[in-house]
Each structure stands twice: as structure tokens, then as C-alpha cells.
N, C-alpha and C positions, 0 to 999 in steps of 0.2 A: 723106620728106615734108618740102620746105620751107615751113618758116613762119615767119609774126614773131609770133607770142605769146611773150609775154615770159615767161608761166609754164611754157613748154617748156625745159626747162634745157640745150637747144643750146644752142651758139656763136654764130650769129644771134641769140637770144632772150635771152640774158645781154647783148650786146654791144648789144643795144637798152636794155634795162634798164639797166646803167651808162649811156647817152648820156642819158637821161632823167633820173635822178638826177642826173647833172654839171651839166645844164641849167637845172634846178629851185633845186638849189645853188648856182648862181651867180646865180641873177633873188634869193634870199633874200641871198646875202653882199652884192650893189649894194646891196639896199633896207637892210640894215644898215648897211653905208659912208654912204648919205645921208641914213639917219633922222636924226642929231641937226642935220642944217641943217632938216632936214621941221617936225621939231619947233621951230625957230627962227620958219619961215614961218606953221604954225598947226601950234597944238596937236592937231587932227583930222587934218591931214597926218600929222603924224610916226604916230598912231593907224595909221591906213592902213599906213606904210609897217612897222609893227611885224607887221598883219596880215599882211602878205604873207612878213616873214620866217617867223614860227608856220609860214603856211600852207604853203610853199617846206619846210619841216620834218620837217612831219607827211606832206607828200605823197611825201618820201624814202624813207618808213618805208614807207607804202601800198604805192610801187612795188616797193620790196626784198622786200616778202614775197611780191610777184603778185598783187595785191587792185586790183581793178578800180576803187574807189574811189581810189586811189593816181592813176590817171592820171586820174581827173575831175575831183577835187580841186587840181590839178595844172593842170588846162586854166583852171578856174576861178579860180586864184590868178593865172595867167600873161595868162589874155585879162580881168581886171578891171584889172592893172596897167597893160596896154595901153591898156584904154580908158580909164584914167585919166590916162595920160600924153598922149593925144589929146585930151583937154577941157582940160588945163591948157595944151595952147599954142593952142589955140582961143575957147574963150570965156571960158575960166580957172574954176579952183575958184571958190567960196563965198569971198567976203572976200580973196581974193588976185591981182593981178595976170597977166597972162597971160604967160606964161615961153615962154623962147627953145627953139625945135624944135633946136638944135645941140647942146644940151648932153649932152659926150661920156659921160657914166655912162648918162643918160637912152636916148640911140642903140645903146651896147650891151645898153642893158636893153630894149627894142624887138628887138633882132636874138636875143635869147633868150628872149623870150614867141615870137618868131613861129616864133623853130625848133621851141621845145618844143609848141608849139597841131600846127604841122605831124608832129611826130611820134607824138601824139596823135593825130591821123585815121586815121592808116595804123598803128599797129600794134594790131593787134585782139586785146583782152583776151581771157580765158577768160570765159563766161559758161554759170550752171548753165544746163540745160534742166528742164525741167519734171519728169524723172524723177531727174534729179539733186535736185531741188529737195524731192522724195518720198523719198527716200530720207533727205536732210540733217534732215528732220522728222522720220521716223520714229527715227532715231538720238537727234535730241537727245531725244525724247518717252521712248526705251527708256532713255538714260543718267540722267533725270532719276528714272524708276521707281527703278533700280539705287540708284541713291542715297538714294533715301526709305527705303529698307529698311535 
């Protein structure tokens, strides 16, 4: 059976998972490289760009365990920086000037939100179905008895 679910612990499926992670981790290590200029331009910038490392973070941990939230968290960290690095050379932040589209950290930080959003569409998480979902209730509902006693 081929597939890309990353929770299939193939070789495909691992090797997505690590690109995704590297991906993740790298859009966080730029935004910590240019936090303390972020935070020179405004102090809600550098905020931002702290968000994204957290997020870049946490979304490492998500992916590594196989949790579906790991790659949303993840598309959501990577396409907010995007679209924020498209407003700032367009009509510019709140209280800040409109900055130059060339700026090389900024372009490789574009070229790894766009990789990681891309592999996000295409690798398709596990998702309960509705009898998995019945079963995960009834468990925790039996484990919670167990322990009352």
C-alpha cells in the first residue's frame, strides 16, 4: 500500500515527516534571526515574529507525534507569516513603512512557508472516523470509571 500519511511509519511517511519538521524549523530559526531587528521596527512586530517561532515549535512536536493538529498548526503559522510578509511590502504594517520585497531572509522565508503550505495539501493525515471516534469514548469513559474505584 502506498501512501503519505505521515502516521504510517514507512519510509515515505517518516521521510515526509522529517521534511516537514526541517521546514517548520527553519520558518521559526529566520523569525528568531530577525526578531530583535522586528522588535527595533515595533514592538508588536518583534510579538509577531516571537509567535511564529512558539508556533514553528509546537507545530514540531504535533508533526513528530502524528497529530493532525501538528500539520494545521503548521500551515497556520507558515501562511500567517506569508501573508504578513505580503502586507508589509505592500501597504505596510500599522505605523511602519513599507519594506523592500528583496530582503534575502524575508525570500527564504517565503520559499519555506510556500514549501511547507505545499506539503500540507498533499500529505493526508490520519483522521478518526466515526467508529474510531466511538470507540476513543468509550475508552476514555471505561478508563475514567477504572479510576474512580
Amino acid at each position: 500500500m502506498n501512501t503519505l500519511n505521515t502516521h504510517n511509519p514507512t519510509t515515505q511517511g517518516k521521510l515526509l515527516m522529517w521534511i516537514g519538521i526541517l521546514l517548520i524549523a527553519l520558518e521559526g530559526l529566520i523569525h528568531l534571526l530577525d526578531a530583535p531587528d522586528s522588535f527595533d521596527d515595533a514592538t508588536y512586530k518583534g510579538l509577531l515574529f516571537g509567535a511564529v517561532v512558539i508556533g514553528a515549535a509546537v507545530t514540531s512536536v504535533g508533526i513528530y507525534r502524528g497529530q493532525r493538529w501538528g500539520w494545521t498548526l503548521g500551515a497556520l503559522t507558515a501562511g500567517s507569516a506569508f501573508i504578513g510578509y505580503i502586507i508589509s511590502r505592500t501597504t505596510g504594517l500599522p505605523g511602519l513603512p513599507v519594506e523592500e520585497w528583496l530582503e534575502p531572509l524575508g525570500v527564504l522565508s517565503l520559499l519555506v512557508e510556500g514549501l511547507f503550505i505545499g506539503l500540507y495539501l498533499v500529505v493526508p493525515v490520519p483522521r478518526r472516523t466515526p467508529l474510531q471516534n466511538k470507540v476513543h469514548r468509550t475508552k476514555t469513559t471505561h478508563e475514567r470509571q477504572v479510576h474512580k474505584r
